[in-house]
Structure formats: C-alpha cells, structure tokens
N, C-alpha and C positions, 0 to 999 in steps of 0.2 A: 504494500500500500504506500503510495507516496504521499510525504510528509502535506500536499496541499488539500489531499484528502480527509487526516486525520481531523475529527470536530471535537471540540472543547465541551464540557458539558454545559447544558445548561442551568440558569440555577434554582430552575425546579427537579434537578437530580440532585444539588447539594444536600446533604445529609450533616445538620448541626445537635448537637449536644449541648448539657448544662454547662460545658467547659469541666476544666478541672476544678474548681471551688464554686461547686453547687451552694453551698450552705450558707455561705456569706463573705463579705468581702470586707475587709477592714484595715482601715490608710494610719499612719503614724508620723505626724510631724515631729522628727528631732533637731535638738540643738546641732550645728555643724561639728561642734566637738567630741557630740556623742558617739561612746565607743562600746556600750555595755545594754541596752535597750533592745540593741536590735538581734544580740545571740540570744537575752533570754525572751524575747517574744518568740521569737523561731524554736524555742526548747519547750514552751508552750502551745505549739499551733495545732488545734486537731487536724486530722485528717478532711479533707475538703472543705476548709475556711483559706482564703486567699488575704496576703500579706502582703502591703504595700509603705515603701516607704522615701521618705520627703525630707527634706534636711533645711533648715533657715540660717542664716550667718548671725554668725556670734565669732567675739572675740575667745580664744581660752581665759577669758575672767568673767566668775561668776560672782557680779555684782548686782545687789536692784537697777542700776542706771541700764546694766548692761541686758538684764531680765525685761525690762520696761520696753526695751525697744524691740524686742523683739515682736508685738503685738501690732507693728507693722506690716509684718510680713509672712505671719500666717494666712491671711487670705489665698495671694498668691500661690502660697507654698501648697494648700491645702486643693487650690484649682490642677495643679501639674498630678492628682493623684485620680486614676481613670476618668478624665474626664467622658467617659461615655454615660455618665452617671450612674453606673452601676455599684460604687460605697455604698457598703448599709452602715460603717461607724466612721468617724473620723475622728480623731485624739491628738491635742496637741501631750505631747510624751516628755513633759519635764516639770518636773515638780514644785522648784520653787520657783518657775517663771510663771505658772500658772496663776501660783496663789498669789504673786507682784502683780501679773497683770491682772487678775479677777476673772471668774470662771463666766462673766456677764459679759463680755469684754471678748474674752479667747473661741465664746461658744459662735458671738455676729459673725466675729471675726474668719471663724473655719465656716461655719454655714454661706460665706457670701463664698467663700471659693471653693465649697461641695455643699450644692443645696441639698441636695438629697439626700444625704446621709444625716444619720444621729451624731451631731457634737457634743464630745465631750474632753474635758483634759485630766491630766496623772492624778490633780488634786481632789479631782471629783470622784474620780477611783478609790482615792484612798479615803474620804469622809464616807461614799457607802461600803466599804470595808468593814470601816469603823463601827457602823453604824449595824451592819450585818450580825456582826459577832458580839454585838451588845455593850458596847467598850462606850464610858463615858470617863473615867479617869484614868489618864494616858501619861508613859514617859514616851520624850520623843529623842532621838538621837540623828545629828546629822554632821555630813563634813563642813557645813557652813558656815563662811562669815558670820559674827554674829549680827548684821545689821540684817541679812537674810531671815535669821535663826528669830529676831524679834516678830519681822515681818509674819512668819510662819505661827508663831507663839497667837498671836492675836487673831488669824484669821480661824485656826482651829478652834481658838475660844469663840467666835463668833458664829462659830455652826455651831456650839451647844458644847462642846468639849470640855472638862478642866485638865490642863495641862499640869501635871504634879512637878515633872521635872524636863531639863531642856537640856542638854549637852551638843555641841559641837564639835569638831576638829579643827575650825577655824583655818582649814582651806581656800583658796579661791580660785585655782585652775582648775577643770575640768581634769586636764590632763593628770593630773595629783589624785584627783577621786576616784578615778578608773583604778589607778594602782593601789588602792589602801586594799591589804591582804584580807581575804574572807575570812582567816580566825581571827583575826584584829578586830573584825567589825563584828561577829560575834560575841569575843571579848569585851569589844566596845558597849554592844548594845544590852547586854545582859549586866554589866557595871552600874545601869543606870537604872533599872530595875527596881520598883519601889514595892514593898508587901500592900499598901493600898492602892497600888495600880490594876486596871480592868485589863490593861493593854499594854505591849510595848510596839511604837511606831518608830522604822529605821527610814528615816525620809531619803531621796534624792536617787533617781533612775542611773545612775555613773556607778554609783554604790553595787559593788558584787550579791550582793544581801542576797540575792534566789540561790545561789551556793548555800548559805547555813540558817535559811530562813526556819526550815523545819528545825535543825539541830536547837537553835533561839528559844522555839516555843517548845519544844521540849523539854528542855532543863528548864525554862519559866516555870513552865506549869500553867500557861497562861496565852491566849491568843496572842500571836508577834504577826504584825502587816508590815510590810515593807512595798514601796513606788512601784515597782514592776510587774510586783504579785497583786497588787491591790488593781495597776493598771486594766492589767492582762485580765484576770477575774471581770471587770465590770465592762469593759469594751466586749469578751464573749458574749454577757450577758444581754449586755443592750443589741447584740445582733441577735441573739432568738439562741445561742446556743448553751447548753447546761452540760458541754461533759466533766469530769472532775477531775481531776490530779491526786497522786498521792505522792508525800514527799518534799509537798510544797507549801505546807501548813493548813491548816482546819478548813481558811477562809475556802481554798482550791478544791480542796476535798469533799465539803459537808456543805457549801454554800451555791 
C-alpha cells in the first residue's frame, strides 16, 4: 500500500479514557526555595490522584516582608497549573506565608488563577488538623525567626487555639531548614512538650517532620501534626478522597 493511501483515523474512532488520575487532581504552589514539600506529597499520593506542581520567587530568607510579597504572585502561579480546568484543589504549600498573608487573601488570590478548583493553603490544613483530633491546647515548635514565630503565635490564637508554649530555631534560610536532621527535630519537638498540652504542632513544610512524625506522637502519647501531614490530609480530603496512611500519625490514619 502506498504511503498516499494510508488514512488517518478519524476522531470518531479515537478511543479516550479517565487518563491516568481519574480521582482527582491537585496543584501545589511552592516557595522557589522549596526542597522538602514536594518528596513528601509524592510519598503520600494515592494511587490515581494527579500531582501538580508550581513554584513562586522568593528570596532564601524567610522573613514577613519577604512572606508578604509573595501574595502577588500566587494568582499567576496558580493559572500555569492545568489550565484546562480540570484542578479539583489548589494549595498554596507554605506555612508561615500563608498565615503572613491571610488564608482570605491566598484563597482570591489562587481562585483568580484556578477558578475551578477548591483553595486552600498549609495553614488551613493545619487548623483543620487541629481541629480534627480535638486539640485546643497546643505547643508549637518551628525553625522560625521569631518575628514569624509571633506572627504564627496570634493567628493560631485567633482561630480559637491557646498556644501553651512556642519554640523556635530562629533560622531564616530556607536552605538551613531543609537541613535540620529528623532526630533533631524530633528531639526538638518532643522538648517542648507540655503534660497540659492537647497537641504538639511542628510548623513549617522545609521541616523533614513526615520522617518522625509518627515516632513524635508516639513517645507523646498524644496527637503530633506537622505542615505536610496536616497539608496532605486536608487537600485529599477536600478532593473527595478518604484513603488513610499508617505511619504517618493518627490524623492520616483515623481521620
């Protein structure tokens, strides 16, 4: 048969499927710096859930001035993520930029550049975490400046929280927070540990925390949420899907 014979099909012979992530699809705006967000949402991803991700310019300093502005440019960032509209969540994926810029603020912000989708950010993951496993008196631990660390202290307290106790590392690159060892931060976060705490909260997505999140609330005795697992948990949820984890603490598992 010669090549001017051969016909192409038509495309009422094309034959389409759900694709590969029938179940849902879910976008993640990171900081440019972020190095740690995007192994453990891939170490959480069911099977036919699709994973998409976005990155915004930031300097390696995490300061408010430098948190602040990023609420520029989530819009944009959040449009380059399928724009066929097919997102069912979109997250902006940092924890204390959220709660700098405001969850009222980050949610216009991703919704003007994926309408379609559920917005939501790290921080609103981790108040319904919080909120999940019954936790009203909470220590919090993070690598942050303290001008971040007050900023956090207050907004927690204004969803209903009391914050017992507040520790830092008093970090300010990113690039420093990706490195703090996961028994360090174990160490760390169990240190701060109070007998009339509900909860202990390891904020900040850079933070290795999904490494000994289980080990945490093991030796507590007591619900332990950390940014990634609290993220991951409520972005599933808000797309329709409920499967559970074990190993990854109560919230992943029972919730």
């Amino acid at each position: 048969m010669s090549r001017s014979s051969v016909l192409a099909p038509t495309p009422r012979d094309i034959r389409f499927d759900a694709g590969r992530h029938p179940r849902a699809k879910i976008g993640y705006v990171l900081l440019a710096t972020e190095q740690t967000v995007q192994d453990d949402v891939m170490t959480l991803r069911p099977p036919g859930v699709g994973i998409h991700f976005t990155r915004a310019a930031i300097p390696d300093s995490i300061t408010s001035e430098s948190l602040a502005a990023q609420a520029d440019l989530l819009a944009d960032c959040a449009a380059t993520l399928l724009p066929d509209g097919s997102l069912d969540v979109v997250c902006y994926a940092c924890t204390s930029g959220s709660l700098v810029i405001g969850e009222e603020r980050v949610f216009a912000e991703l919704k003007r550049g994926a309408p379609n989708a559920v917005a939501t950010s790290l921080i609103s993951g981790v108040i319904r975490a919080l909120q999940a496993v019954h936790a009203h008196r909470i220590v919090v631990a993070t690598p942050y400046l303290d001008e971040v660390n007050q900023r956090e202290v207050e907004y927690l307290e204004q969803e209903g929280f009391e914050v017992v106790s507040m520790c830092g590392l008093n970090l300010e690159k990113d690039s420093d927070m990706v490195r703090v060892a996961p028994d360090y931060i174990a160490e760390f976060a169990l240190a701060q540990d109070r007998i009339d705490a509900d909860a202990i909260f390891i904020s900040c997505g850079a933070l290795r925390t999904l490494d000994v999140i289980g080990r945490i609330e093991a030796q507590a005795g007591k619900p332990a949420i950390c940014s990634n697992q609290a993220m991951v948990w409520d972005c599933l949820r808000l797309a329709g899907i409920e499967d559970r984890f074990s190993g990854y603490g109560r919230l992943l598992a029972d919730y």
